[in-house]
C-alpha positions as CSV (number, residue, x, y, z in Angstrom):
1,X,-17.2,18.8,12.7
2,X,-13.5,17.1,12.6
3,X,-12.5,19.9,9.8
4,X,-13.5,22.6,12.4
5,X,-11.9,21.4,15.1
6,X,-8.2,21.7,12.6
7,X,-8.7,17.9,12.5
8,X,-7.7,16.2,8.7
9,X,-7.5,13.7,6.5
10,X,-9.4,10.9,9.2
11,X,-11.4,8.0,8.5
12,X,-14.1,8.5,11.3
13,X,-16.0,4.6,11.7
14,X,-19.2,5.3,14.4
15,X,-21.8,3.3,15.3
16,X,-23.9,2.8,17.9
17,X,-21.9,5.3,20.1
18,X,-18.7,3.9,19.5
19,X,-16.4,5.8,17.6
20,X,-12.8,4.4,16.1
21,X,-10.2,6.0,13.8
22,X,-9.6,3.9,10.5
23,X,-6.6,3.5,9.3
24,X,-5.5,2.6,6.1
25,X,-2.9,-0.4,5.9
26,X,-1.0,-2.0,2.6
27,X,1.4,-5.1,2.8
28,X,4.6,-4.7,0.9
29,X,3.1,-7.1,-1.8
30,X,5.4,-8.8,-4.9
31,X,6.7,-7.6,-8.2
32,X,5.5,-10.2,-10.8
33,X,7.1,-9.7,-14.9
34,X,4.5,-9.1,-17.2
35,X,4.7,-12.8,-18.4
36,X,3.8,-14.1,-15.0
37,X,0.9,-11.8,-14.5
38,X,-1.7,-14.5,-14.4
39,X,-4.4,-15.0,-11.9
40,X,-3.1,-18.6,-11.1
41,X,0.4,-17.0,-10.0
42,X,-1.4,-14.3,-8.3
43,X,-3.1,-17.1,-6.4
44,X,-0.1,-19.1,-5.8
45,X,1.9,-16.4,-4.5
46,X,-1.2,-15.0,-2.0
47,X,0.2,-15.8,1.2
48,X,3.3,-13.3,0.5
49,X,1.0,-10.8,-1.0
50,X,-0.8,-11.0,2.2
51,X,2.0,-11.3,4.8
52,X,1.5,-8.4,7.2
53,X,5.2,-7.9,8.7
54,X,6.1,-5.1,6.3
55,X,3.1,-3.5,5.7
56,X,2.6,0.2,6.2
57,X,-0.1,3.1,6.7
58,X,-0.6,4.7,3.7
59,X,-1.1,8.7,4.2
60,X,-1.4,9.3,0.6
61,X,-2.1,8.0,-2.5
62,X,1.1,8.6,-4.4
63,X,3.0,6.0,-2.0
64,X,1.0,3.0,-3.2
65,X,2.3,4.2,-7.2
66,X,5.5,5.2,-5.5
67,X,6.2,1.6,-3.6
68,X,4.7,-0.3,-7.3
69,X,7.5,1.5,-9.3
70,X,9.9,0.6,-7.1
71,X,9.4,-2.6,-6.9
72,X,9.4,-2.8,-10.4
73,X,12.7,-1.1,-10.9
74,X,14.4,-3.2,-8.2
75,X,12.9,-6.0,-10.4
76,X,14.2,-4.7,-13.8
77,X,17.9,-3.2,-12.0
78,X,16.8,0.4,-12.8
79,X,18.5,2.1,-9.7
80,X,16.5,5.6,-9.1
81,X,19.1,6.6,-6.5
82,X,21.5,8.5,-8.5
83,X,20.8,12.1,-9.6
84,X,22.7,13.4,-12.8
């Protein structure tokens, strides 16, 4: 019905006769090395995993991959800003 109407790439939640758009939200998260990737510093470090203040909406799902990298190169000093 949504795709006929030109209308794309929605979550439609309904029920009951109530009808809401769902959106799609990830927090900025952490980088953690390799060496720390255990599930008792994943634990200790939940509340800034969870902190909503930077989150954002996620439209596709090459930006969670494209915000991990990232991360990960700010983490390691990799700067992907210059072009040769």
């Amino acid at each position: 019905m949504l795709k006929a109407l030109g209308i794309e790439r929605i979550i439609l939640a309904t029920g009951a006769g109530g009808y809401a758009r769902t959106i799609v939200y990830e927090t900025a998260g952490i980088y953690l090395s390799p060496e720390e990737q255990t599930p008792e510093n994943v634990l200790a470090n939940m509340d800034q995993i969870s902190n909503p203040d930077k989150q954002t909406e996620l439209t596709a799902g090459w930006m969670q991959t494209d915000k991990f990298v990232a991360k990960a190169a700010a983490a390691l000093g990799v700067d992907f800003s210059k072009k040769d």
